[in-house]
C-alpha positions as CSV (number, residue, x, y, z in Angstrom):
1,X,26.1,-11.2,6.6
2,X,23.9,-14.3,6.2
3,X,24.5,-16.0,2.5
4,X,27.0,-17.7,0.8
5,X,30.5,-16.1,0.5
6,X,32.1,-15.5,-2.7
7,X,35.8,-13.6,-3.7
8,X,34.1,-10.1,-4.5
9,X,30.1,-10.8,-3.9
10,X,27.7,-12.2,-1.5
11,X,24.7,-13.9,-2.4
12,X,21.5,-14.4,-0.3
13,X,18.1,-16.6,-0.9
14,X,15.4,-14.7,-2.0
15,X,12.3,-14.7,-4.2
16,X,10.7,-12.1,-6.9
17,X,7.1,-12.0,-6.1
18,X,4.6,-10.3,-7.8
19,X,2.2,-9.1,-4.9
20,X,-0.9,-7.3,-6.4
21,X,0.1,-4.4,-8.7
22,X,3.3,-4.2,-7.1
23,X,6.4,-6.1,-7.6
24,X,9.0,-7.4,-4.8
25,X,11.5,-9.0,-3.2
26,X,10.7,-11.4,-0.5
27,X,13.7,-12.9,2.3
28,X,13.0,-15.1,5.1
29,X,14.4,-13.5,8.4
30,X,16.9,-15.0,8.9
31,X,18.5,-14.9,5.7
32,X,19.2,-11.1,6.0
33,X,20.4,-9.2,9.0
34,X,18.8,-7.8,12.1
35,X,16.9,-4.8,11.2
36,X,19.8,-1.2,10.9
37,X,22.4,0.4,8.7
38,X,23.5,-2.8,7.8
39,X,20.3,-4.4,6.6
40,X,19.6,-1.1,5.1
41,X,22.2,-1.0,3.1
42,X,22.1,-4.6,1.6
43,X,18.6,-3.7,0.3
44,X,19.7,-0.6,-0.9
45,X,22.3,-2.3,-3.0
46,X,20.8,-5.1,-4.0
47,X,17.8,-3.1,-5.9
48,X,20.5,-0.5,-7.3
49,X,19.9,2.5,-5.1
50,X,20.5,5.5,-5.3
51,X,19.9,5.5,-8.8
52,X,16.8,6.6,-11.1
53,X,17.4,3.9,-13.4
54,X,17.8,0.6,-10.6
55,X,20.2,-0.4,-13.2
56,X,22.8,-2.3,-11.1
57,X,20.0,-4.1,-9.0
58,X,16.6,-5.7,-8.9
59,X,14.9,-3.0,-8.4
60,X,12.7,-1.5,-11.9
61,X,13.0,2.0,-11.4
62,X,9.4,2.7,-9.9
63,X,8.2,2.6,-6.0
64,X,6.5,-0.1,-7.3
65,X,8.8,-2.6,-8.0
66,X,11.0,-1.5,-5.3
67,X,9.6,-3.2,-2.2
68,X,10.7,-5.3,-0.2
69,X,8.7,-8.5,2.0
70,X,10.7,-10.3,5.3
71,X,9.1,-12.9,6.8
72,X,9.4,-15.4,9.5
73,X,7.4,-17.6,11.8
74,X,5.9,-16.0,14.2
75,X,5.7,-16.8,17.7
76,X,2.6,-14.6,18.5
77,X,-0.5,-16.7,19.8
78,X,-2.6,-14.2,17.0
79,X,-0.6,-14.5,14.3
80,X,1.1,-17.5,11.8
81,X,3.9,-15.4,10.5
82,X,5.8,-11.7,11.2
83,X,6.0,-9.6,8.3
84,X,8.2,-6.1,7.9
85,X,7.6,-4.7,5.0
86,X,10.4,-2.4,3.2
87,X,10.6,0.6,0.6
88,X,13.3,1.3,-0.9
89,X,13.7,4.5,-2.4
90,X,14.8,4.9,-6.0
91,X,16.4,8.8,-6.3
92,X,17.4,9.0,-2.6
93,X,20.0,6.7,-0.4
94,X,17.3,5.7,1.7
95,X,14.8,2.5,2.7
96,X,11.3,3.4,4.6
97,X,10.1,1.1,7.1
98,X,7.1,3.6,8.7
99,X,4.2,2.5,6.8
100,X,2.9,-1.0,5.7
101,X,1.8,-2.3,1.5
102,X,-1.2,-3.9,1.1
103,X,-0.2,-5.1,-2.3
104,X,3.3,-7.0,-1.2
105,X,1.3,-8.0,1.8
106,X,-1.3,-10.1,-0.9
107,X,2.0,-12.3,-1.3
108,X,2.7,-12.8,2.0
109,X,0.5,-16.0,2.3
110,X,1.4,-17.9,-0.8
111,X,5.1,-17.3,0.5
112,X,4.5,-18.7,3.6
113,X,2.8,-21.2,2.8
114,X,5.3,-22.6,-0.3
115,X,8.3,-22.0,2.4
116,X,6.4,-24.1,4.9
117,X,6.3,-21.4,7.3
118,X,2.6,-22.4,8.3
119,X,0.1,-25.6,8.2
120,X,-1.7,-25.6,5.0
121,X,-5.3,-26.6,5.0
122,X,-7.1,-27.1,1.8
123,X,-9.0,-25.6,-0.2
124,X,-8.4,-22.5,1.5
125,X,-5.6,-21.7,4.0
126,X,-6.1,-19.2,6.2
127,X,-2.9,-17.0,7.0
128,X,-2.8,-14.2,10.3
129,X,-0.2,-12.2,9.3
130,X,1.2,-9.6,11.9
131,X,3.0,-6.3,10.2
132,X,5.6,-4.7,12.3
133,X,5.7,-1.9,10.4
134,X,1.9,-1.0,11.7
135,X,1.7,-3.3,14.8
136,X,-1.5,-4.8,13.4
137,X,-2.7,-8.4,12.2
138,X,-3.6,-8.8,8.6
139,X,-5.4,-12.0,7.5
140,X,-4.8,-13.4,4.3
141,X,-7.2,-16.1,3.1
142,X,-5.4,-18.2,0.1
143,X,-6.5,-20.9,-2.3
144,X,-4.0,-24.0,-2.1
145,X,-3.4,-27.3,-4.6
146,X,-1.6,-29.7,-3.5
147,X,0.1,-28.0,-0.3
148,X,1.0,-25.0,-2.3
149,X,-0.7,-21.9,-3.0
150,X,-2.3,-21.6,-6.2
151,X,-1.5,-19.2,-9.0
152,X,-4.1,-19.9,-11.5
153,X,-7.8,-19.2,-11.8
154,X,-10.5,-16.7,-13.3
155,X,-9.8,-13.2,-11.0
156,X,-8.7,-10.2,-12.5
157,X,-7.2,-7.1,-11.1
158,X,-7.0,-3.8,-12.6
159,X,-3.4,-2.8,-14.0
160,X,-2.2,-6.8,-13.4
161,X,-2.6,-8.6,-17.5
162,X,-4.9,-11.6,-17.3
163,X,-5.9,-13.9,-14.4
164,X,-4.8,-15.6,-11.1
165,X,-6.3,-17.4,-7.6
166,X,-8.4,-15.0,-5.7
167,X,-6.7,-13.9,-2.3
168,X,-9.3,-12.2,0.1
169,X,-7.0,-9.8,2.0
170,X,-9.1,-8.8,5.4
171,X,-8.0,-5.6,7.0
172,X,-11.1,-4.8,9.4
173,X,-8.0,-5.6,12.5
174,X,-6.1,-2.7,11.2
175,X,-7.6,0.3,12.5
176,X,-5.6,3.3,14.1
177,X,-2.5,1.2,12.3
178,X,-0.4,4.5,13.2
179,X,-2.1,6.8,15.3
180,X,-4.6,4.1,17.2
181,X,-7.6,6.0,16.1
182,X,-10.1,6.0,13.2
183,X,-10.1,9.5,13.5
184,X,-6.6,11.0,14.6
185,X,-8.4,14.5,15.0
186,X,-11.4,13.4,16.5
187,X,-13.2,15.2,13.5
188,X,-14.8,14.0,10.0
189,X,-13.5,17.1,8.4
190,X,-10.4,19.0,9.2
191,X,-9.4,22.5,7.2
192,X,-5.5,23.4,6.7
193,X,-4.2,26.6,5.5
194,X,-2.3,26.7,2.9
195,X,0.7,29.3,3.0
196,X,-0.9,31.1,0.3
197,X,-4.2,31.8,2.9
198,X,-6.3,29.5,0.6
199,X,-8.3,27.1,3.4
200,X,-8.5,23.5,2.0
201,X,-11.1,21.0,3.9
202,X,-9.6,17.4,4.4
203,X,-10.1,14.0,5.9
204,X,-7.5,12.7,8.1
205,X,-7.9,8.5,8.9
206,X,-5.8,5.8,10.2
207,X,-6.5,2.2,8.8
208,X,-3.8,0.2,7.5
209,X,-1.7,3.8,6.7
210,X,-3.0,7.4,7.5
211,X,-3.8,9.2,4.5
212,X,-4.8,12.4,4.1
213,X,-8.2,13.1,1.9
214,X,-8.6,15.9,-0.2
215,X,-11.3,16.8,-3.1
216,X,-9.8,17.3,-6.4
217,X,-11.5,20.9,-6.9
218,X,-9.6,21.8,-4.2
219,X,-6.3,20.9,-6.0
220,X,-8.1,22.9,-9.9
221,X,-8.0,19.0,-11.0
222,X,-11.5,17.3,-12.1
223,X,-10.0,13.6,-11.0
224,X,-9.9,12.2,-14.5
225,X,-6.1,13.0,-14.5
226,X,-3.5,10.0,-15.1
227,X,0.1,10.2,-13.1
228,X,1.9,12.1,-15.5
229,X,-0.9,15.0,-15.3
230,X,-0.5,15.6,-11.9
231,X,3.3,15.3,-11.0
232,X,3.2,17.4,-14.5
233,X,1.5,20.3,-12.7
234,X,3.2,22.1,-11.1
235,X,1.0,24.0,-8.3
236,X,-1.0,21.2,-7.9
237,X,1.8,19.1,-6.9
238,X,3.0,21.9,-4.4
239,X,-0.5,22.5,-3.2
240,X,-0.2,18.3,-2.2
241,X,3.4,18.0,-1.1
242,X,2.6,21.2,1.6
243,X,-0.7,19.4,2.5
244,X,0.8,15.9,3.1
245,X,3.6,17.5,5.3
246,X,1.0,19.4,7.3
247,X,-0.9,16.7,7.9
248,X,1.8,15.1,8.5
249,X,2.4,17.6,11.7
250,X,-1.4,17.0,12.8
251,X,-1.1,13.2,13.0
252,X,1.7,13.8,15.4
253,X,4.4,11.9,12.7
254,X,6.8,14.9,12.8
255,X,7.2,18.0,14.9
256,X,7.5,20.6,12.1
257,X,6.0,20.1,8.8
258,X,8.3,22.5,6.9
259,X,11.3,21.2,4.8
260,X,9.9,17.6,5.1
261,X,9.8,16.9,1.4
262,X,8.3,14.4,-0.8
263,X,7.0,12.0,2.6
264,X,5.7,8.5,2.8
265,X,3.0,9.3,5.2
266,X,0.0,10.3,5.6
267,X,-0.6,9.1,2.3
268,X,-2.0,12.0,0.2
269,X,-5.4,10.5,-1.3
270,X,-7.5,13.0,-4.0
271,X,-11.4,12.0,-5.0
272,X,-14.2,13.1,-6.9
273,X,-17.4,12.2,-7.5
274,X,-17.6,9.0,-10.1
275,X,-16.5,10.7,-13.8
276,X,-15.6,9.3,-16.8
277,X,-12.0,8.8,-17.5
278,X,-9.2,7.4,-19.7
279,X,-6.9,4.8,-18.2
280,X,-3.2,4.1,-18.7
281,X,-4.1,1.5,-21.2
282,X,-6.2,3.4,-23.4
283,X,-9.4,1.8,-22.0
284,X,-12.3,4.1,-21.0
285,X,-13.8,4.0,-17.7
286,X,-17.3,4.6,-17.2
287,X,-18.7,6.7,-14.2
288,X,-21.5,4.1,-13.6
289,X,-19.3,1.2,-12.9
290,X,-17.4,3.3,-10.5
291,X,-18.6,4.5,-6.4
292,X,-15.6,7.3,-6.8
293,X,-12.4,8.5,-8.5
294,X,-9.5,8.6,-6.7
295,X,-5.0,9.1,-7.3
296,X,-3.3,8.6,-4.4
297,X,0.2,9.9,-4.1
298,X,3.5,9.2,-1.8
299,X,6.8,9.9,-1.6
300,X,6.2,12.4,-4.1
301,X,4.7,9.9,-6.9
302,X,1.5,9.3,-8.2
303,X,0.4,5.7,-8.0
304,X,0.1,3.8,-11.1
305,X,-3.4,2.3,-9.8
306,X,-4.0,2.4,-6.0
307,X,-2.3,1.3,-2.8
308,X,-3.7,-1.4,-1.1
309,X,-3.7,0.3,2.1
310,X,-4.5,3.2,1.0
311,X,-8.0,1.7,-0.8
312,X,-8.7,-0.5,2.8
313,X,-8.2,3.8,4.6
314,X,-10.7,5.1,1.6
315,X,-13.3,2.4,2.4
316,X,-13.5,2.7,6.2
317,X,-13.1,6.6,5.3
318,X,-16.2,6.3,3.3
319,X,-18.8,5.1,6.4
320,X,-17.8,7.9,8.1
321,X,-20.7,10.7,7.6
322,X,-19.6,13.7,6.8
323,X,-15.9,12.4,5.7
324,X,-14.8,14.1,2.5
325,X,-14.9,10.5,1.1
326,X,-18.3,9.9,2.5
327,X,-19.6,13.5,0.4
328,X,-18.4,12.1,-2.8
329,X,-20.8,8.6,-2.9
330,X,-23.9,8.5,-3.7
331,X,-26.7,7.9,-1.0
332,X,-27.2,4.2,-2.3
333,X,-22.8,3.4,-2.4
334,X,-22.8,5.1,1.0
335,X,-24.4,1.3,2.3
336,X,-23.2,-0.6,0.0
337,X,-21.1,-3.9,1.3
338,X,-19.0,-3.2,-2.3
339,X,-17.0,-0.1,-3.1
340,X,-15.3,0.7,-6.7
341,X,-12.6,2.9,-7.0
342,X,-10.8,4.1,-10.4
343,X,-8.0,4.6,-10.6
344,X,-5.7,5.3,-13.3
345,X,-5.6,1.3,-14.0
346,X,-8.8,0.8,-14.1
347,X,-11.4,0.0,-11.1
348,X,-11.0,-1.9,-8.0
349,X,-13.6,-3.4,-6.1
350,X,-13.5,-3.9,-2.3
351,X,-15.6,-5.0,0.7
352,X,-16.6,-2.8,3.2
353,X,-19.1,-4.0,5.7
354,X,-20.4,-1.9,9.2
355,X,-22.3,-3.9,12.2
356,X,-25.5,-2.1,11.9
357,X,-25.2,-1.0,15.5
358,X,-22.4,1.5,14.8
359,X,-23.6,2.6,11.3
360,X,-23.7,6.2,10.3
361,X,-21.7,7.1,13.2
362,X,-18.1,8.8,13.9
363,X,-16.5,5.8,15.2
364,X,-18.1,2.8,12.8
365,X,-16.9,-1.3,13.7
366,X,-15.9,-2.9,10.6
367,X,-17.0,-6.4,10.3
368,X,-15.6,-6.8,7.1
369,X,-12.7,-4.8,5.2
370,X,-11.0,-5.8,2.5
371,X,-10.5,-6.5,-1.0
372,X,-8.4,-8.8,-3.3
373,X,-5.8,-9.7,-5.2
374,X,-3.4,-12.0,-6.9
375,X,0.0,-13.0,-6.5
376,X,2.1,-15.0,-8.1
377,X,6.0,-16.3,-7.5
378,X,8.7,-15.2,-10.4
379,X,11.8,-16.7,-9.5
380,X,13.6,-18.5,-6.4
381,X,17.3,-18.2,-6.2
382,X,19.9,-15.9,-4.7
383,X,20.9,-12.3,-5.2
384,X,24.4,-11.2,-5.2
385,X,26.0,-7.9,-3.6
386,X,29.3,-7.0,-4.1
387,X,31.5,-7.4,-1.0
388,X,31.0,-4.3,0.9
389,X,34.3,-4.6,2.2
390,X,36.0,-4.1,-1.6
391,X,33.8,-1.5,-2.1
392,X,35.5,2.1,-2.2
């Protein structure tokens, strides 16, 4: 195992990066090892899982702050640096690889660009960042100070306390990131049966990560609910969970949708029609400064705010007429080159832009899809692992 050698632990160079709303640890290649069981179970260790609490690792007991960031330089002609991202599960023994963050991918530029792993330009440096996770390029365009990416400035996210630098995140190269279509189906609309007979319409996209669409009513929620509510009720959570695993079988990710389980992907996306709502931090959000409500849900959790990847799939899901997303704007939002979506943080804002030539159609060309974010280092230094060879 790369990393200094000590009696009873190991300890490896890494960095705590917050990424967005999400939290992580970020290694250079080579300081890990190749990707397998062995890799997997350094990261498992060194965030404390299997264990609800994290408490003998990094990790802080949410999906959220249990990601994971390697990065090297990469030797593509398209891209600056290769990036895998991780998740490591918190209650089960395992680390996901299928599926890419957006939010840990927001730090992916400053990192590189304080490690030296690309040529900094000022005032902004543009970063092409290639996710093996998704086979697909991500751009990252980040404000620099003196050969270093900055941290400060007047941008604020929803669910993130105060400000940082802006970093536009561009995902409009990300389309089919899984299936290599916009429209896995080949249909704006899609109905699955539920078990119980009860036919529920969704929307099946790819960009950045398949998710799955669904309107609250058909879930008896009104889309005002915060995370507790929903992994709280009980068949509304099974109505999701059966869902997720059958659209799951549609996209082609498994071959039988039964016994599946709480799943990474598709992710399981519910919206409504902009509604007035209460937030995690007590703050009440209006339905004018909002396009649509949505809670997006993985791995059997209900997202504190909203996945980066999983807002890039909403707004490309949005242009497409007839889409359960696209039924949910108004007529004005539905051209809009900005969409807001609340979440239970707050609201997000991101930019979706069509070439006029392929808007209102089934198969729209992003010019423009993103949105952004701020990131900012916590701490450099190592982390230590017990030896696994004096572990019983």
């Amino acid at each position: 195992m790369p990393g200094t050698q000590l009696p009873e632990q190991i300890a490896v160079r890494c960095t705590l990066m917050r990424g967005g709303t999400s939290k992580g640890v970020y290694f250079h290649e080579a300081d890990v090892q190749p990707a397998g069981p062995a890799r997997d179970w350094f990261l498992k260790r060194m965030m404390g899982t299997p264990d609800v609490m994290q408490i003998d690792g990094l990790g802080g007991s949410r999906l959220v702050t249990s990601k994971v960031a390697i990065v090297n330089r990469s030797a593509r002609p398209d891209a600056d640096v290769d990036y895998t991202f991780a998740q490591v599960d918190i209650e089960k023994d395992i680390v996901e690889y299928d599926y890419n963050c957006g939010n840990i991918s927001s730090g992916v530029g400053p990192f590189a660009i304080d490690e030296g792993l690309v040529e900094v330009t000022h005032p902004v440096t543009v970063v092409r960042i290639y996710n093996t996770n998704t086979d697909k390029i991500l751009v990252a365009r980040v404000p620099v100070l003196n050969g270093k990416a900055r941290v400060t400035g007047d941008f604020a996210i929803a669910g993130v306390p105060g400000t940082g630098a802006e970093i536009l995140m561009d995902y409009s190269g990300t389309v089919g990131a899984k299936t290599g279509q916009l429209l896995p189906t080949g249909h704006p609309k899609d109905v699955i049966t539920l078990e119980s007979g009860i036919p529920v319409t969704v929307t099946l996209c790819d960009v950045a990560n398949p998710c799955v669409f669904v309107h609250t009513r058909e879930l008896g929620l009104t889309g005002s609910e915060l995370p507790d509510a929903i992994m709280g009720n009980v068949e509304a959570m099974a109505r999701i969970l059966e869902l997720q695993a059958k659209a799951s079988q549609m996209l082609g990710l498994t071959p039988d949708w039964r016994g599946l389980g709480n799943i990474g992907l598709p992710l399981f996306v519910m919206v409504t029609e902009p509604t007035d709502y209460t937030d995690m931090n007590g703050k009440v959000q209006r339905a004018d400064d909002t396009d649509l409500c949505a809670r997006l849900l993985f791995l059997g959790k209900c997202h504190e705010s909203m996945a980066g990847t999983g807002s890039m799939c909403t707004a490309a899901a949005s242009r497409v007429p007839g889409s359960v997303v696209h039924q949910v704007l108004t007529r004005d939002s539905r051209t809009s080159d900005v969409m807001r979506i609340g979440h239970p943080l707050g609201v997000m804002d991101l930019v979706v832009q069509v070439d006029p030539a392929t808007a209102n159609t089934q198969q729209p060309h992003f010019s423009a899809l993103g949105f952004s974010r701020t990131a900012r280092r916590l701490m450099d230094g190592v982390v230590y692992v017990p030896n696994p060879a004096l572990e019983s």
